[in-house]
Biopython code that builds the backbone (N, CA, C, O; Angstrom):
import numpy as np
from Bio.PDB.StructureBuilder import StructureBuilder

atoms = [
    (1, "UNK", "N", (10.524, 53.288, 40.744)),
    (1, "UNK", "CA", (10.552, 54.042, 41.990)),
    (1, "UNK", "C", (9.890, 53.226, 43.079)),
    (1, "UNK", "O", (8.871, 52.555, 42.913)),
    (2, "UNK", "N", (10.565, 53.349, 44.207)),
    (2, "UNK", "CA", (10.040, 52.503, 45.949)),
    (2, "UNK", "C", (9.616, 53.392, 46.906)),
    (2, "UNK", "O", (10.296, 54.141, 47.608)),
    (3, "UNK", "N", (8.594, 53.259, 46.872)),
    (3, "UNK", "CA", (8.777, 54.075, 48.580)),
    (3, "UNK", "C", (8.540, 52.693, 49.883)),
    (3, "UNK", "O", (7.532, 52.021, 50.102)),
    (4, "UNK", "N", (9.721, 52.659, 50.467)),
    (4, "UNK", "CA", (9.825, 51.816, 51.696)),
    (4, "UNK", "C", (8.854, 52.651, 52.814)),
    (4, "UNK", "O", (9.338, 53.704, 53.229)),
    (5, "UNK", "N", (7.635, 52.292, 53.286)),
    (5, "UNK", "CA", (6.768, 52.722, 54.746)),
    (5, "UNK", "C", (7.626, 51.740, 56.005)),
    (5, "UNK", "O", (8.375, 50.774, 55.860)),
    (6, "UNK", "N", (7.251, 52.308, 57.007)),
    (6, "UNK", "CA", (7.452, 51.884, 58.318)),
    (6, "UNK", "C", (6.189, 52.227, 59.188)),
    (6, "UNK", "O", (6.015, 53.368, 59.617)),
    (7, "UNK", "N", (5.484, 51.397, 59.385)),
    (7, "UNK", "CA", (4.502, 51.707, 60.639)),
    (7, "UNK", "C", (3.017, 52.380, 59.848)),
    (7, "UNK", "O", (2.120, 53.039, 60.374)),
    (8, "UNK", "N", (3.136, 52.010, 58.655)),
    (8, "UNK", "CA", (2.359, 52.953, 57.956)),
    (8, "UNK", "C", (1.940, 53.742, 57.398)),
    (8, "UNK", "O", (1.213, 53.730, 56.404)),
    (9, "UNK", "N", (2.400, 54.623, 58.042)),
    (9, "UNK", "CA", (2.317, 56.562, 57.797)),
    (9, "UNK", "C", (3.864, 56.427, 57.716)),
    (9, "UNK", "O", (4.199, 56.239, 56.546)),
    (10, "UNK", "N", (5.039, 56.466, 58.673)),
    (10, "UNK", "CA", (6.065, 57.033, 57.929)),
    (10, "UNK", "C", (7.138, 56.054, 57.156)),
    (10, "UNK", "O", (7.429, 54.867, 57.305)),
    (11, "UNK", "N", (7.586, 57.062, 56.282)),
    (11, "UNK", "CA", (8.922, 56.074, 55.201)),
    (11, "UNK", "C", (10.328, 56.661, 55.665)),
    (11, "UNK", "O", (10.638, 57.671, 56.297)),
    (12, "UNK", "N", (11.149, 55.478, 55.022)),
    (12, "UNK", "CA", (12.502, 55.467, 55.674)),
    (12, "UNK", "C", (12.993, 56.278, 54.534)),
    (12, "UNK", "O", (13.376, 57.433, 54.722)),
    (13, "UNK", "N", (13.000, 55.693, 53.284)),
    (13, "UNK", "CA", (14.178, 55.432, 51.928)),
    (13, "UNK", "C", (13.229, 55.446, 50.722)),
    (13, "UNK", "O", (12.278, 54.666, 50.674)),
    (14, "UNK", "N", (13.518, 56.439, 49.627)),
    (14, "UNK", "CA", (12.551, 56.080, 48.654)),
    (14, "UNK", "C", (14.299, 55.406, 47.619)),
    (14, "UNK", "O", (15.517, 55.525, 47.748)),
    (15, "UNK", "N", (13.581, 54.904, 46.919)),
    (15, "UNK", "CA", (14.376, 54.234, 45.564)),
    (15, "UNK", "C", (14.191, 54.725, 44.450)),
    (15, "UNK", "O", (13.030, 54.619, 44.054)),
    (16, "UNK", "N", (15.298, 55.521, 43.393)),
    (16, "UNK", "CA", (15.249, 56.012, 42.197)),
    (16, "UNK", "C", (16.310, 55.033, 41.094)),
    (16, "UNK", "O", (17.319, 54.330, 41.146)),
    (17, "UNK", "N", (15.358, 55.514, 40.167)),
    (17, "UNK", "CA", (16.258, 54.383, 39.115)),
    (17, "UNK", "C", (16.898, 55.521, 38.418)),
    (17, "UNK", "O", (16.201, 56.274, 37.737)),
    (18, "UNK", "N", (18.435, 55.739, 38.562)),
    (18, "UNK", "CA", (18.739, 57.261, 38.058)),
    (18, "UNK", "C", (19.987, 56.599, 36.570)),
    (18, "UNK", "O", (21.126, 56.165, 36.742)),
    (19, "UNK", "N", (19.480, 56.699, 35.656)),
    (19, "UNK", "CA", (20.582, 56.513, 34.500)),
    (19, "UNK", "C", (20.849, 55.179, 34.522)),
    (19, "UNK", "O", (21.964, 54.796, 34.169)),
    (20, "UNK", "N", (19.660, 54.074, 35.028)),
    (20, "UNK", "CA", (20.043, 53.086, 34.541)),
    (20, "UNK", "C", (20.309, 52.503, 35.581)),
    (20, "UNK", "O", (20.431, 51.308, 35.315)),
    (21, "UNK", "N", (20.603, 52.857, 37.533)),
    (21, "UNK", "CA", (21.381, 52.434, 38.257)),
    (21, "UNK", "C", (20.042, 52.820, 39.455)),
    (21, "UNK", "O", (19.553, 53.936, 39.630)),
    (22, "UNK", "N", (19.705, 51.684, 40.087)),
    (22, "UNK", "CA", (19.522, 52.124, 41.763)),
    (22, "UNK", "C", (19.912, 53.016, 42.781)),
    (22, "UNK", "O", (21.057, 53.158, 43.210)),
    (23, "UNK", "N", (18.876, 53.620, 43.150)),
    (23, "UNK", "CA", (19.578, 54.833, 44.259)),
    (23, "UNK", "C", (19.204, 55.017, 45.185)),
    (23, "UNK", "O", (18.246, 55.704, 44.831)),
    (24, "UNK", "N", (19.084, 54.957, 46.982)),
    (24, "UNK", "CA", (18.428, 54.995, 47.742)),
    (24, "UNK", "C", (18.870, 56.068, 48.319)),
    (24, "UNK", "O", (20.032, 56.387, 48.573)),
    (25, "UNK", "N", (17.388, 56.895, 48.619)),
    (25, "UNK", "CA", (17.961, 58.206, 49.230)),
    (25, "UNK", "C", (17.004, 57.805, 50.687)),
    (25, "UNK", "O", (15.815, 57.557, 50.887)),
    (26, "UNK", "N", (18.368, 57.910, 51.630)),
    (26, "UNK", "CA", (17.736, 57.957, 53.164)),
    (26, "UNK", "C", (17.221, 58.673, 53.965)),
    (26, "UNK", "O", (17.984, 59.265, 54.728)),
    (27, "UNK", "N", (15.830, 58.882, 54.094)),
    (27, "UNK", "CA", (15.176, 59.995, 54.212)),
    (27, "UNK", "C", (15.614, 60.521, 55.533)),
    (27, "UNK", "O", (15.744, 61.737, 55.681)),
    (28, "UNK", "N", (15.942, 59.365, 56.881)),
    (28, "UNK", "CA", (15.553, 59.484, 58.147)),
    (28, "UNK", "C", (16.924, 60.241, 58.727)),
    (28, "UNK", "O", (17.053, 60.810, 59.811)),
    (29, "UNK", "N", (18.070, 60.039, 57.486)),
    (29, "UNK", "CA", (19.121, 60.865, 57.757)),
    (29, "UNK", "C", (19.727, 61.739, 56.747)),
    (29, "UNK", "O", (20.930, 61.986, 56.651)),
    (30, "UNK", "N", (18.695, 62.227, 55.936)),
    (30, "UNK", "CA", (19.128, 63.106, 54.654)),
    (30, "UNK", "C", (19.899, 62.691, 53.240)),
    (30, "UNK", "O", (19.835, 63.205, 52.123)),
    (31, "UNK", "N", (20.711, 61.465, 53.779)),
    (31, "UNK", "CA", (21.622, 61.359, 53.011)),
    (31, "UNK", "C", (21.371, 59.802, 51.627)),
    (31, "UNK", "O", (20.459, 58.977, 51.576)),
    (32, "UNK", "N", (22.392, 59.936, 50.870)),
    (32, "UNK", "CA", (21.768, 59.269, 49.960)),
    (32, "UNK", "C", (22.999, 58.163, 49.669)),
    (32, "UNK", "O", (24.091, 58.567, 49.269)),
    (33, "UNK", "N", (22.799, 57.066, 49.848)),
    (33, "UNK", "CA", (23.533, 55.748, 49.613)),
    (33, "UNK", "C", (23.947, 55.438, 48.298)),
    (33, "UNK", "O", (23.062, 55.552, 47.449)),
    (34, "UNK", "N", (25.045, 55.082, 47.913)),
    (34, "UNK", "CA", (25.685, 55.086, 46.366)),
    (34, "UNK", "C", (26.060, 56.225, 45.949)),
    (34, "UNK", "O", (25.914, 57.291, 46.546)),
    (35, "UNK", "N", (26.717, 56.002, 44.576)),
    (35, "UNK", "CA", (27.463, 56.902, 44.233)),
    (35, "UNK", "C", (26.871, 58.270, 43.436)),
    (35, "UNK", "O", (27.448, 59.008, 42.637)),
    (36, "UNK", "N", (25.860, 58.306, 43.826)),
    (36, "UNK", "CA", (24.923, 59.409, 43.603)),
    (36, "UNK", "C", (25.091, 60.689, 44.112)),
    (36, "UNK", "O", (24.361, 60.825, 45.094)),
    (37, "UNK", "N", (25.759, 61.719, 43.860)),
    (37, "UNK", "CA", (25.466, 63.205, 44.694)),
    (37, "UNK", "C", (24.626, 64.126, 44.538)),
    (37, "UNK", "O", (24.028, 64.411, 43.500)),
    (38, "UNK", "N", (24.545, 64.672, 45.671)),
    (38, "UNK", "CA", (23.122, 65.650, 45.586)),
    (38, "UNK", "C", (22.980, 67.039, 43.940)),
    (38, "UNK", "O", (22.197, 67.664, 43.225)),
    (39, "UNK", "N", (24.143, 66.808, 44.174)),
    (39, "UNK", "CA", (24.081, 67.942, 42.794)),
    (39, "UNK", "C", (23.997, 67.112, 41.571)),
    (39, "UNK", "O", (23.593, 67.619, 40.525)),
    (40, "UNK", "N", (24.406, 65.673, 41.644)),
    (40, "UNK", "CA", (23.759, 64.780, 40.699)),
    (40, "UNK", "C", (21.954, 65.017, 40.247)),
    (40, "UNK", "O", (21.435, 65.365, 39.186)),
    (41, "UNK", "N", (21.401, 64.667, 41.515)),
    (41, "UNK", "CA", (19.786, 64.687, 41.827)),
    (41, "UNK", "C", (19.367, 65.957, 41.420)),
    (41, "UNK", "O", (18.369, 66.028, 40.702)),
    (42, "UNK", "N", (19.836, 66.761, 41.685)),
    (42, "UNK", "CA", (19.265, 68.289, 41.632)),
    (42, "UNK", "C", (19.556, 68.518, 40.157)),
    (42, "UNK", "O", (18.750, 69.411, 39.897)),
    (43, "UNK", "N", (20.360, 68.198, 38.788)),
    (43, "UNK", "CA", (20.671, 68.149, 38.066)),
    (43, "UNK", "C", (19.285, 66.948, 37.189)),
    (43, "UNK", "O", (18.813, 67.222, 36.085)),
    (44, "UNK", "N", (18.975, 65.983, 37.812)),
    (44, "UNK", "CA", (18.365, 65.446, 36.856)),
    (44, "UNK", "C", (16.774, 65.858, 37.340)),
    (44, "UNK", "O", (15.903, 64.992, 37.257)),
    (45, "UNK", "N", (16.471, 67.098, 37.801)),
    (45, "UNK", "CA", (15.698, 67.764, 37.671)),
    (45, "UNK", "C", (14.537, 67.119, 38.703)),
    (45, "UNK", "O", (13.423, 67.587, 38.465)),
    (46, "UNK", "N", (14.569, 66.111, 39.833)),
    (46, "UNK", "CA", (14.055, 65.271, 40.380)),
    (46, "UNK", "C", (13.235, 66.020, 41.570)),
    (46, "UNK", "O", (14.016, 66.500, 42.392)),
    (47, "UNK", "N", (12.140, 66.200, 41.816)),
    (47, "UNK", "CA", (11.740, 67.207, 43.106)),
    (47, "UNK", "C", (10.830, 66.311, 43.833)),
    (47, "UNK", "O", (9.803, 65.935, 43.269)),
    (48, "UNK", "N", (11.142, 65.883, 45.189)),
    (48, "UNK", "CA", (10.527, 65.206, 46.025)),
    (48, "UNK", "C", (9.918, 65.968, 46.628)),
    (48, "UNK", "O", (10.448, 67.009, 47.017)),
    (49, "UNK", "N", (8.333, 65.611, 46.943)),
    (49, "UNK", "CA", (7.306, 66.161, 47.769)),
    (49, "UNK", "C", (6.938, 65.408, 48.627)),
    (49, "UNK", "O", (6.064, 64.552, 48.487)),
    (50, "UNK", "N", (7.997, 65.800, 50.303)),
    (50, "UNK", "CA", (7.761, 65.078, 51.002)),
    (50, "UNK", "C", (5.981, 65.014, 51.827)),
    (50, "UNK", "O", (5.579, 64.036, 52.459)),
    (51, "UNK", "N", (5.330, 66.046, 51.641)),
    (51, "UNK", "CA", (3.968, 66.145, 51.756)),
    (51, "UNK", "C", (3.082, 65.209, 51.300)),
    (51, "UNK", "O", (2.395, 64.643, 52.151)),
    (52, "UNK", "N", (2.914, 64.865, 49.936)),
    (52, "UNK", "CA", (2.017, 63.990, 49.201)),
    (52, "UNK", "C", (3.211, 62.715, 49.146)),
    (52, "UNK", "O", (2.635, 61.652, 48.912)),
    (53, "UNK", "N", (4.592, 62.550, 49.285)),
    (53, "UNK", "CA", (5.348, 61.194, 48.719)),
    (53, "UNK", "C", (5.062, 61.374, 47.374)),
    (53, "UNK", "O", (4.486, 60.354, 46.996)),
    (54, "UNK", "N", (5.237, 62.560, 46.013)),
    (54, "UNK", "CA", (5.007, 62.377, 44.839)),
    (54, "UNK", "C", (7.097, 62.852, 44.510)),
    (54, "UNK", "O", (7.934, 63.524, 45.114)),
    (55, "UNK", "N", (7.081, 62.043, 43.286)),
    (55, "UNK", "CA", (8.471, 62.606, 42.877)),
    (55, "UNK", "C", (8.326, 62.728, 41.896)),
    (55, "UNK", "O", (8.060, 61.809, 41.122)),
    (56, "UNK", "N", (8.497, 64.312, 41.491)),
    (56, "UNK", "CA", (8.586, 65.043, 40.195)),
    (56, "UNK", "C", (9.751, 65.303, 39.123)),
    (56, "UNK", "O", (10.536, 66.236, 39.291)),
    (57, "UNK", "N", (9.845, 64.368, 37.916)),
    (57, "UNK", "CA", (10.596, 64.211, 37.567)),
    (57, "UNK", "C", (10.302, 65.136, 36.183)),
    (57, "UNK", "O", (11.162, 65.228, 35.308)),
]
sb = StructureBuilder()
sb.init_structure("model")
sb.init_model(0)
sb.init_chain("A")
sb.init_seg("    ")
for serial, (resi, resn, name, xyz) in enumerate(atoms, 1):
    if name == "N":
        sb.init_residue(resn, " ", resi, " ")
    sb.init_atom(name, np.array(xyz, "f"), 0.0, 1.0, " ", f" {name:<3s}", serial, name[0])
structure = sb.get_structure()
């Protein structure tokens, strides 16, 4: 797992290693790069806390 910062305090993109494969989910526009879908993510039980930056897997 990545978390990319910008400026310090905020992040762009965190990085998940989902089944073996890279995944960048783009925070600054919701959406998530590769062939990954959200009901994919929500399925492998993954809960991002954008508060602390912890991802609960």
């Amino acid at each position: 797992m990545k978390i990319d910062f910008r400026d310090g305090l905020l992040f762009t993109s965190i990085t998940l290693n989902f089944e073996g494969k890279e995944k960048v989910i783009d925070i600054e526009n919701g959406s998530i790069n590769g062939s990954i879908g959200l009901d994919l993510l929500m399925k492998s039980k993954a809960i991002i806390d954008l508060n602390t930056l912890e991802i609960h897997i």
